[in-house]
C-alpha positions in Angstrom: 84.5 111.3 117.4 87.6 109.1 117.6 90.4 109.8 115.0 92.5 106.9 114.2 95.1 107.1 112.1 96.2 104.8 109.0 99.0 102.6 110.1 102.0 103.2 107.9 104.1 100.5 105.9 107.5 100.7 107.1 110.5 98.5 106.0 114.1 99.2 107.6 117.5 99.9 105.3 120.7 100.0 106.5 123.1 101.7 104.4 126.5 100.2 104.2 130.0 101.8 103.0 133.4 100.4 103.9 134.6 101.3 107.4 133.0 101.8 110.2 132.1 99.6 113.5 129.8 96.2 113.9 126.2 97.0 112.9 126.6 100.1 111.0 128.9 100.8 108.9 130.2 104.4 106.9 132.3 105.2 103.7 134.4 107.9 105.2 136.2 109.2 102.3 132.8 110.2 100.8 131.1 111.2 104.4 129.7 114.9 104.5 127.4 116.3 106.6 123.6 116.4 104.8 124.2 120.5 106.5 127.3 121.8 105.2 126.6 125.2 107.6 126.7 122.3 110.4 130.3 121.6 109.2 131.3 125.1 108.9 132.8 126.0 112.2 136.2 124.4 110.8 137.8 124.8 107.6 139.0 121.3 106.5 141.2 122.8 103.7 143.1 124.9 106.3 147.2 123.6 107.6 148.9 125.3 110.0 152.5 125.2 110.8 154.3 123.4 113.5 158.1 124.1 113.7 159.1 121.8 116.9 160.6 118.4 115.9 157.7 116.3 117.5 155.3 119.0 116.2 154.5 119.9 120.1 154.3 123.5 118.9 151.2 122.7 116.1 147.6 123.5 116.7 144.6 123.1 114.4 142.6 126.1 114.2 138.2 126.4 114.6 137.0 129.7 112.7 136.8 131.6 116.3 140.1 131.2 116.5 140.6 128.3 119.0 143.2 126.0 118.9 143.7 122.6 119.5 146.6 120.1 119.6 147.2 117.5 117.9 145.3 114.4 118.9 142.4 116.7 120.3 139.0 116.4 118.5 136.5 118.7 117.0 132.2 117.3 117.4 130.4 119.0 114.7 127.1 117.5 111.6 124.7 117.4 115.1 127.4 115.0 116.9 127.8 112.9 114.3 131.0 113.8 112.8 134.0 113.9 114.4 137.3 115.2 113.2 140.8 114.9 114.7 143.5 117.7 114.9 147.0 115.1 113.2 149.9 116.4 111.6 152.2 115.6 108.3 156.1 115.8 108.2 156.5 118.4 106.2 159.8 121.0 105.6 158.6 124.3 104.2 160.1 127.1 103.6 159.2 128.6 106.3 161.2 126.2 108.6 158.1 124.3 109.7 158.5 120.5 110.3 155.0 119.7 110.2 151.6 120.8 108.6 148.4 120.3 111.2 145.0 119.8 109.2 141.6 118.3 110.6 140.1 114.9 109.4 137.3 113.2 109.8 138.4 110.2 112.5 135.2 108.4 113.0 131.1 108.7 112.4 128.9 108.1 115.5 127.2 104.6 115.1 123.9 106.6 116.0 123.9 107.9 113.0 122.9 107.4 108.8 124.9 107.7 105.8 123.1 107.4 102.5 124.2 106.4 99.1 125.8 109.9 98.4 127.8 109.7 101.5 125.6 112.4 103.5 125.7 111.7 107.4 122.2 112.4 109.2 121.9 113.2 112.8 119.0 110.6 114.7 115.2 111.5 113.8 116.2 113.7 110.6 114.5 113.1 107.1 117.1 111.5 104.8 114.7 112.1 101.6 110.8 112.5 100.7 109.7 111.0 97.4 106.3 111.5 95.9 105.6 108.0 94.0 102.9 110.1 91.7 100.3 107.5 92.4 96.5 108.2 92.4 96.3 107.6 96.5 99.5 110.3 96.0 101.8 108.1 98.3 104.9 109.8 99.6 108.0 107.9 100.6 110.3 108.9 103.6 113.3 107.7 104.8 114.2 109.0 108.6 116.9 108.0 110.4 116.3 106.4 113.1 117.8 104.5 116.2 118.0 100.8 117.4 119.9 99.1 120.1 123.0 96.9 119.0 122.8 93.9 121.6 126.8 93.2 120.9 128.4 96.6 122.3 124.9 97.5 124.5 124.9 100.9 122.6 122.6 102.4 119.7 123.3 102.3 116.2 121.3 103.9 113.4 119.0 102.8 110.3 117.3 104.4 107.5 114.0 103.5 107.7 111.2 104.0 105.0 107.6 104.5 105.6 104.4 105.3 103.0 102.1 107.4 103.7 99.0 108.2 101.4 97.4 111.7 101.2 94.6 109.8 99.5 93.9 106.7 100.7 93.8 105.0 104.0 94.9 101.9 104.7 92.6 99.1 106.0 94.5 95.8 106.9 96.1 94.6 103.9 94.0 96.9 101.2 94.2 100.6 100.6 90.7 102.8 100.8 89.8 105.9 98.6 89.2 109.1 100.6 85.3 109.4 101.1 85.0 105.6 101.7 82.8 104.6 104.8 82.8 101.3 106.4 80.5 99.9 108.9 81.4 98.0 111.9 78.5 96.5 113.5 80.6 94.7 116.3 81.3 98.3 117.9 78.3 100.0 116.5 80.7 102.5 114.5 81.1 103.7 111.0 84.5 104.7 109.9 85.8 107.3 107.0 89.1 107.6 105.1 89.8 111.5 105.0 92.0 112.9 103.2 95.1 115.1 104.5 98.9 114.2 105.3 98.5 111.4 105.8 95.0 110.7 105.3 93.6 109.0 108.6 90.4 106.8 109.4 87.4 109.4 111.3 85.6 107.0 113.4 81.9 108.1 114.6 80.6 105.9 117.4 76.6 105.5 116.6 75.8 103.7 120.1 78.0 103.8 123.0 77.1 100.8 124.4 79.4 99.4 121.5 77.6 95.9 120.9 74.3 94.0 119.3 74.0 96.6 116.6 72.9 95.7 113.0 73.9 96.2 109.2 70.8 96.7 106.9 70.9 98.1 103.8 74.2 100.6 103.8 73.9 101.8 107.3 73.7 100.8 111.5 70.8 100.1 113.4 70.4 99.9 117.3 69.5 97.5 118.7 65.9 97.2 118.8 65.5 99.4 115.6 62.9 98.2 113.3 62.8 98.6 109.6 59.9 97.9 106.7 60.6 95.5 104.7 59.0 94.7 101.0 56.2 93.0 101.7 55.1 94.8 105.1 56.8 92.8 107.5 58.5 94.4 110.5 62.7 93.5 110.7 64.0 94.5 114.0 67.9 94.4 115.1 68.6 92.3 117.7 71.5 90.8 119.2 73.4 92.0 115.9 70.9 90.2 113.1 67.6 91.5 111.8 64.8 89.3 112.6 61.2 89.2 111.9 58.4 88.1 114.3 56.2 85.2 112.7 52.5 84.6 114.3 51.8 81.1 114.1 48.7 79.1 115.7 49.7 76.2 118.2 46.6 74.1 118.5 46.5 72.5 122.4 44.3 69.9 123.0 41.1 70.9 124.9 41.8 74.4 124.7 41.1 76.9 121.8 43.8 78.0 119.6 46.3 80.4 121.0 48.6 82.5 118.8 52.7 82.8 119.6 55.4 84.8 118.4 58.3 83.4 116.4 61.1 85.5 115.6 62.8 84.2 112.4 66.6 86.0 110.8 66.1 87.5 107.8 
């Protein structure tokens, strides 16, 4: 048998803030990684001292102990984040001149923010919603990747998809689980089963995939032949059920001859 699964409704979100680059923009004084642990590797509350009048002195400081100067960078939320080793004027008391502390320079266009501020990396679930419906739908918003034509580069999107554990979808209408449709054109029956999502099981009756025939709930072959009511034989072909008529032709000068006439029904 052929599985084939439901297609999914999927609409496309992009969330905005106020700073960021042309097609996607973030909110970088809320911006967090959806991972703190990803984050982790640098402590963001941390300053270190820098005693040399231009600060030339001053490193920032990873949790393993590296160091980097000012103006270097730190990649970290699955290369989404990016922070920058600067420096404040600052004269402590323990002669420093500056203080050198991380922030968050810039968001990768690749990426999502949501409404809270989290950053995603591309392909991770933002958020999965059950909408507590009898077809138990489940909403999911993945980030996800386009191309920006105006700097040839890739920038990202939430998008939001359905998908029923219940119900399959068929066109434009939603089936139950357990529902069976026939399709005479390809000599197939189709079933919505359930499961994550629930999918279409198609069972092919006759391979040769044409000229089969509805009748009464279920597929005949073509050349199948059914009772009907009143006696008659109804036999599929070409895709209809027909019925063969006997009627006498009368030819002049020779006896009566009987014919075959095949009539729909």
């Amino acid at each position: 048998s052929l599985i084939m699964q439901s297609p999914l409704i999927a609409v496309l979100l992009t969330i905005f803030g106020t700073s960021g680059t042309f097609g996607q923009v973030f909110n970088l004084s809320s911006a967090e990684c959806f991972n703190p642990k990803a984050v982790a590797a640098i402590n963001l509350f941390m300053e270190w001292s820098a005693f040399n009048e231009d600060a030339s002195d001053g490193y920032c400081y990873d949790n393993h102990g590296s160091g980097y100067e000012g103006g270097q960078n730190f990649i970290s939320c699955g290369g989404c984040m990016k922070f920058e080793c600067t420096s404040r004027p600052c004269d402590d008391r323990d002669g420093s001149k500056f203080k050198m502390f991380w922030v968050l320079e810039s968001v990768a266009t690749q990426c999502c923010q949501d409404c809270e501020g989290k950053i995603f990396p591309p392909n991770r679930v933002v958020s999965t919603t059950s909408l507590g419906d009898k077809c138990d739908t489940l909403e999911q918003a993945i980030c996800k990747t386009s191309s920006d034509l105006s700097s040839a580069g890739t920038v990202g999107t939430i998008e939001v998809s359905y998908t029923s554990g219940n119900c399959c979808l068929d066109e434009n209408t939603w089936s139950p689980a357990g529902t069976t449709i026939l399709e005479k054109d390809t000599c197939s029956a189709r079933t919505c089963m359930q499961g994550r999502p629930a999918q279409w099981d198609r069972q092919t009756k006759y391979q040769g995939g044409c000229g089969c025939c509805e009748y009464q709930s279920a597929l005949l072959l073509p050349g199948d032949c059914q009772t009907l009511l009143d006696g008659r034989q109804a036999c599929c072909c070409d895709g209809e059920m027909v019925v063969t008529v006997d009627q006498t032709v009368e030819l002049q000068s020779t006896p009566p001859m009987a014919k075959g006439i095949r009539t729909r029904i």
